[in-house]
N, C-alpha and C positions, 0 to 999 in steps of 0.2 A: 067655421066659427070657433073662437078660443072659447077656452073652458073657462069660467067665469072666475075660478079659483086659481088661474094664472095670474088675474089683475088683484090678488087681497094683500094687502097691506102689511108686510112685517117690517117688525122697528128691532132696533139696537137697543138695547136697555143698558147704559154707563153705570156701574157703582163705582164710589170710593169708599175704599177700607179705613179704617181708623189708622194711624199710624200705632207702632206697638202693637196689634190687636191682629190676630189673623181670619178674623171675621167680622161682619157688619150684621145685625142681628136688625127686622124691621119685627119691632112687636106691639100688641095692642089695639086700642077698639080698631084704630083705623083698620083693620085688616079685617074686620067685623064689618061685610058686606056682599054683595051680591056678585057675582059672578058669573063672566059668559059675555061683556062686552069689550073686552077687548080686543085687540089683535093677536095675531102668532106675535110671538116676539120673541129674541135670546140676551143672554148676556156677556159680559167680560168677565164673571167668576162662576165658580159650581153653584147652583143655589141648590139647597134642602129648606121643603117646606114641610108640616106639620096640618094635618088637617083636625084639631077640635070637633066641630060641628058640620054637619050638610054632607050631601054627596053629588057626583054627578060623572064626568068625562074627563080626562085628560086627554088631549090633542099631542101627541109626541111624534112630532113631524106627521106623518099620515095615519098613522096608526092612532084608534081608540081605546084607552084604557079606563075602565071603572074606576074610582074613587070612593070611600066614603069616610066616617070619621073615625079617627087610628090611623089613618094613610098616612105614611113618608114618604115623599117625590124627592129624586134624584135626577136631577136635569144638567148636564156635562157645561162648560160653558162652548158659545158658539151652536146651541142644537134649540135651532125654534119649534115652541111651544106654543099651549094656552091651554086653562081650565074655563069647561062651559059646565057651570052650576045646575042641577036640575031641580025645573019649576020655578026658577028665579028666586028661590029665597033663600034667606041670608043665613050665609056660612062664615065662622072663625076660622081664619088659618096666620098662622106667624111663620114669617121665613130665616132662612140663616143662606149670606152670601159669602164663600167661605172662597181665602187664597189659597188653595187646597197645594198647588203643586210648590210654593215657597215654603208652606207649613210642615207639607212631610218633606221636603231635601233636610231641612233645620231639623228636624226629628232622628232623621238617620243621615247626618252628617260623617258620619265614619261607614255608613253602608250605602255607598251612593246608587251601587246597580239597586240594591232593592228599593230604596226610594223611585228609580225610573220607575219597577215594576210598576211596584203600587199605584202610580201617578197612571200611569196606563191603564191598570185595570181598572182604576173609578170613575176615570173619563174614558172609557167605552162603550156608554151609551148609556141612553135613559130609561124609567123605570121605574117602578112605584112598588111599595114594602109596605102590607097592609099588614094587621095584626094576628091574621092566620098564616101570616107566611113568617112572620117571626116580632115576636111579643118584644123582646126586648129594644129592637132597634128603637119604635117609636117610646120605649121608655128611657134612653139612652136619650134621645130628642129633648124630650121635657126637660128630662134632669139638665142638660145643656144650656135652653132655653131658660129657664128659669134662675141658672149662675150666673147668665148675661142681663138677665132684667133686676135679680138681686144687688148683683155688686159687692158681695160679704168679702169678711176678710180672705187674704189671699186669692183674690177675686183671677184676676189674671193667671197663675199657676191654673189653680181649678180650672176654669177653661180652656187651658191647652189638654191637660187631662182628658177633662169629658169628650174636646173633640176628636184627639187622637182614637181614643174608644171608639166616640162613634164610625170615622171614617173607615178603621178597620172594619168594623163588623158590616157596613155596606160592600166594604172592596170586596169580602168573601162570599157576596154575589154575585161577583165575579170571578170564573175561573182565571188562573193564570196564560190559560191556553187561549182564552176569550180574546179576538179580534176588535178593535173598533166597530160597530155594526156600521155600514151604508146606509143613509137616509135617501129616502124619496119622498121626493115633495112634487105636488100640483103646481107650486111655482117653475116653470118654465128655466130663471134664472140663479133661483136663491143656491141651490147647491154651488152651483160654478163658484159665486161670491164668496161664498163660505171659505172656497177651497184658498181662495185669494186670504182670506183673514188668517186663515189657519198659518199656510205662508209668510205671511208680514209677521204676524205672533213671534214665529219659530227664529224668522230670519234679519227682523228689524235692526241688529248690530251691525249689518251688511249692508254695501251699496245695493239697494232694492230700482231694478228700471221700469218703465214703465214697460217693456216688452215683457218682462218676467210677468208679470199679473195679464197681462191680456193674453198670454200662450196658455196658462191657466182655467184663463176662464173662457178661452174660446170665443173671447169677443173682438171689435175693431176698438182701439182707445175710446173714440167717443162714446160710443157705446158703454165700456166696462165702466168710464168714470161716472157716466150718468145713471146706470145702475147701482154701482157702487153707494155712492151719495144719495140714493134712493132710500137704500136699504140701512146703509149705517148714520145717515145725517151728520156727514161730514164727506169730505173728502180724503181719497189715497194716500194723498201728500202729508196731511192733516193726522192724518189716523197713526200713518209707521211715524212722523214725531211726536204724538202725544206716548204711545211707547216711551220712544227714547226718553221722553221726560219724566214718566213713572221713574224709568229705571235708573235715571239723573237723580231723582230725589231718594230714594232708595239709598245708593253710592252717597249723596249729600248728609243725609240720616245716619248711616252705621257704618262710614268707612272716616277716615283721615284724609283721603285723596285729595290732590290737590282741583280748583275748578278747571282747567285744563284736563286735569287727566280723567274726569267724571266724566266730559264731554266727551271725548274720544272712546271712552268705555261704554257709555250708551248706547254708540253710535254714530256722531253727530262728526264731518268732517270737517269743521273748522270752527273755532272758537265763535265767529259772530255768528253762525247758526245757531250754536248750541246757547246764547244768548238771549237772541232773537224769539226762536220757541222756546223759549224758556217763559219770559215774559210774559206771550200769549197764552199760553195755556194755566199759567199758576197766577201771574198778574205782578211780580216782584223778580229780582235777580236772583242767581245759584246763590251768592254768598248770601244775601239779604234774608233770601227763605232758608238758608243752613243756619241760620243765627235764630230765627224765630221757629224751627222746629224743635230744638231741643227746649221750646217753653211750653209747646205747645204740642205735646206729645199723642195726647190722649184723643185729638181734633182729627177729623179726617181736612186731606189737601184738599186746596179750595180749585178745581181747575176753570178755570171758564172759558168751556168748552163750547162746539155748538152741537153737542151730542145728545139724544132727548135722558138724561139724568133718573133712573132710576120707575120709579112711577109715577 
């Protein structure tokens, strides 16, 4: 008989970042609520949350960890979660979804191995910073938190500040010697998939096959695609171009390249691909949306996607 927690439900959670902005802050009542019905879930950036009010568990892949209020969580992206509330009542938390590994290369653009470091040490695993293991981080949080809900002058500068601070001061909870830790999960499949993401992440510039993801994840195609698209609601195909199209608009945003030469840089081997998803995922052409980004700076990209967005 399966383990009942072989069939539980984990989702993809899509954020889009603001452009200009190396973080997407979710604050306010809405986050003034109960907790404990959701699923495991993971994301496509680091998220740090802030716990206000309540206590209860953190679900970090299999492992249990306490919570209460003061807690910082540090969740990698790609590493399913979930918080179960205890006693069901309502707890404050704001979060911060943060491009952690564009934010620190551009920070130490003249020290690129230490930027690998760091980027390694922060997504090494998950983990929660209460306020007896160190006071300042979740005052480091606030102050952050609260540059992004203000918006005062030099709003932008300040916030690269604060998070530059805070990111350090979590990496040195991590030693430099610290490994990625191993997850284990009761899902039967979700690791394999994972490994598959991680993969397309790392190598989506590259002609990706589909033998490459199914020797991965140790499944038969039918198989890995219909897990796949289980777990991330979307498909294989779908997922390594929505990449290349981040990183289309990216190139389209802060480069001069010509559309030609973005498409090839992303990825994409022939111009009417790189078209083609273009359109589907953003809704307009490369030149079209390269003209209306520089109005619209401040706006996160609109993808429309069939990815579940966010919460």
């Amino acid at each position: 008989m399966k383990n009942h927690l072989e069939k539980e439900n984990v989702e993809f959670r899509y954020y889009e970042i603001p452009q200009g902005m190396p973080v997407l802050p979710l604050l306010g009542e809405k986050w003034i609520t109960r907790y404990g019905t959701d699923p495991m879930h993971f994301h496509n950036y680091l998220e740090l949350g802030y716990c206000y009010s309540g206590k209860g568990i953190m679900h970090l892949g299999d492992q249990l960890v306490p919570y209460r209020a003061g807690t910082v969580i540090v969740i990698p992206r790609n590493f399913p979660h979930r918080t179960e509330g205890e006693d069901n009542n309502l707890q404050k938390w704001e979060y911060l979804y943060v491009d952690s590994e564009k934010f620190l290369k551009e920070q130490f653009l003249d020290r690129g191995r230490m930027a690998e470091e760091l980027i390694a040490r922060l997504h090494s695993r998950m983990f929660v910073i209460t306020k007896e293991m160190d006071l300042k981080v979740g005052k480091q949080m606030l102050i952050l938190l609260d540059e992004l809900r203000e918006k005062n002058e030099f709003y932008t500068d300040s916030v690269n500040g604060a998070l530059l601070s805070l990111l350090l001061m979590i990496i040195r909870f991590n030693p430099g010697d610290r490994e990625q830790e191993p997850m284990t999960y009761h899902n039967r499949y979700l690791a394999d998939i994972l490994k598959t993401v991680e993969y397309m992440d790392a190598h989506y510039k590259e002609e990706i096959r589909i033998e490459n993801l199914t020797q991965l994840s140790h499944l038969s195609e039918t198989h890995f695609r219909r897990k796949f698209s289980e777990y991330m609601k979307i498909t294989p195909g779908d997922y390594i171009n929505l990449l290349r199209v981040k990183k289309a608009c990216e190139l389209l945003r802060y480069t001069d390249c010509s559309i030609g030469d973005v498409g090839i840089q992303a990825g994409f081997r022939t111009d009417s691909a790189f078209i083609r998803n273009f359109r589907k995922f953003v809704g307009t052409t490369p030149r079209e949306w390269r003209k209306q980004s520089g109005k619209e700076i401040d706006n996160p990209m609109n993808y429309n996607i069939s990815v579940l967005k966010g919460w």
